[in-house]
C-alpha positions in Angstrom: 96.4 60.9 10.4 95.0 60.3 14.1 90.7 60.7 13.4 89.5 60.7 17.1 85.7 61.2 16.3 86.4 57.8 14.7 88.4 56.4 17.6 85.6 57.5 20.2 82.9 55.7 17.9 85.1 52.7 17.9 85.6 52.7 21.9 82.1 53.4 22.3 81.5 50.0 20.2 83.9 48.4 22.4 82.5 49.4 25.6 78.7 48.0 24.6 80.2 44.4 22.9 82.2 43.6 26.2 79.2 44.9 29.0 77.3 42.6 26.8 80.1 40.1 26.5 80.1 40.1 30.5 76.4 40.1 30.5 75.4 37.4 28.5 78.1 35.6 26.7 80.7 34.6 29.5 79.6 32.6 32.6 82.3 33.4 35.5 80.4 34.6 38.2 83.3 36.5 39.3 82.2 38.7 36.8 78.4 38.9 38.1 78.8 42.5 40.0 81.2 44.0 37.2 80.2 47.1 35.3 81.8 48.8 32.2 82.3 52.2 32.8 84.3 53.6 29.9 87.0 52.8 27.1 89.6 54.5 25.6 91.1 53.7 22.2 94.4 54.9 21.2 94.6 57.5 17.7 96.2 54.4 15.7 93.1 52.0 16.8 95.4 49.5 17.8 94.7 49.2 21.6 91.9 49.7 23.6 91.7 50.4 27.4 88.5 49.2 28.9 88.0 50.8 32.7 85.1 48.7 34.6 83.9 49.0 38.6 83.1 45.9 40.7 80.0 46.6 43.2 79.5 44.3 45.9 76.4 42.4 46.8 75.5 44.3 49.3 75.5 47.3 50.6 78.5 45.8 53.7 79.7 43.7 51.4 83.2 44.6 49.9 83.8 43.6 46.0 86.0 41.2 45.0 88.2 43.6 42.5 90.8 40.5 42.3 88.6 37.9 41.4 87.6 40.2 38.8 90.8 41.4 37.8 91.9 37.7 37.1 88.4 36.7 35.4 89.0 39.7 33.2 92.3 38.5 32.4 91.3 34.9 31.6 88.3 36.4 28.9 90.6 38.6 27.5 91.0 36.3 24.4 87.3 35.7 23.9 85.9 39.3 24.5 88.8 40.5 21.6 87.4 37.9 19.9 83.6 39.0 20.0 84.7 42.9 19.5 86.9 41.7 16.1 83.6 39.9 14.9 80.9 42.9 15.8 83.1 45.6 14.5 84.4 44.5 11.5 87.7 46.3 11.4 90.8 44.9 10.4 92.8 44.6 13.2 90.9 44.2 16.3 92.8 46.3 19.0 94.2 44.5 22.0 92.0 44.9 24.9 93.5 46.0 28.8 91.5 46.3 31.9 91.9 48.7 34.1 89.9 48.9 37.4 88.1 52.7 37.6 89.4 54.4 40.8 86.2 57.4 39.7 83.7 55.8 42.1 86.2 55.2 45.2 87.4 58.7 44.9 83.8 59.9 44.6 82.7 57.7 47.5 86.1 59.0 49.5 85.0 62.7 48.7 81.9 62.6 49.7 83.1 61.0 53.2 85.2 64.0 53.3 82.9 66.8 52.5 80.1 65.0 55.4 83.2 65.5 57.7 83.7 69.3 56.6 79.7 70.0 57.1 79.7 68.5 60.8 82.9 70.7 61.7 81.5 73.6 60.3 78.0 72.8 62.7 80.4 72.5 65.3 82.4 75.6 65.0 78.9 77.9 64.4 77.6 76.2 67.5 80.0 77.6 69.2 80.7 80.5 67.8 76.7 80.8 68.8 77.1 81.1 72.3 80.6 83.7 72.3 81.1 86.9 73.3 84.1 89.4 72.5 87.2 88.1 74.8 87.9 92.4 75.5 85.5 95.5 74.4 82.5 95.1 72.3 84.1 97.9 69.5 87.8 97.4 69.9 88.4 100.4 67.4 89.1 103.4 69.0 87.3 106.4 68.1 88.7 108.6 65.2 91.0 111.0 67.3 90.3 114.8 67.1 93.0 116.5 64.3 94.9 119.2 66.1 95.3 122.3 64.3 98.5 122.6 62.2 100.0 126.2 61.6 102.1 126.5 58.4 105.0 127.4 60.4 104.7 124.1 62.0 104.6 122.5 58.8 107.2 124.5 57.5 109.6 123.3 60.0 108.8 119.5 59.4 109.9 119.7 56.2 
């Protein structure tokens, strides 16, 4: 029986021993700008997905997501290590990072939806300035209804 309230707990756990791990325990400095952003533990509790952002420096500065990738790799062993000691469970699930692709796509939508607001400006600045291209009421007026004898009617049918 799969108890998800107890596998979101556990992932939970997970998620505060490694940004700690990173924080204070291991000393790569690849691993200065890297942030834990979520974990996901599977129903059986055997392995655990850790999902984690690199920022850069600075602000023009692009991360180094492969420096990170391969520092995460080489601290595997020890971060599964200090989760098996904190949570005292019996088998310590096997821990795979995975880079977080939330923030790009946030950061990519945002670019997006900037573009959308300037073409929008730029399409009711012009429309601004327009006039109508023929008449000003291009409907025509409703048309006078001739009068219809019956035997006019009759003969339609």
């Amino acid at each position: 029986m799969v108890d998800q309230a107890r596998a979101r707990r556990l992932a939970k756990r997970i998620s505060q021993i490694v940004a700690g791990a990173l924080e204070h325990e291991v000393k790569d400095p690849r691993l200065a700008m890297v942030t834990i952003t979520d974990t996901r533990v599977t129903g059986d509790l055997r392995e655990a997905t850790v999902y984690y952002t690199v920022l850069g420096r600075t602000v023009d500065e692009a991360p180094d997501t492969a420096g990170a990738a391969a520092a995460l790799d080489s601290a595997k062993g020890v971060l599964r290590t200090m989760v098996g000691r904190q949570t005292g469970i019996r088998h310590t699930p096997s821990l795979a990072f995975v880079a977080d692709e939330v923030p790009d796509e946030a950061r990519r939508m945002e670019e997006l939806l900037a573009r959308t607001r300037e073409s929008d400006a730029e399409v009711a600045r012009l429309a601004a300035g327009a006039r109508h291209a023929g008449d000003s009421d291009p409907y025509r007026a409703p048309r006078e209804q001739e009068d219809l004898s019956d035997s006019a009617l009759a003969g339609e049918e």
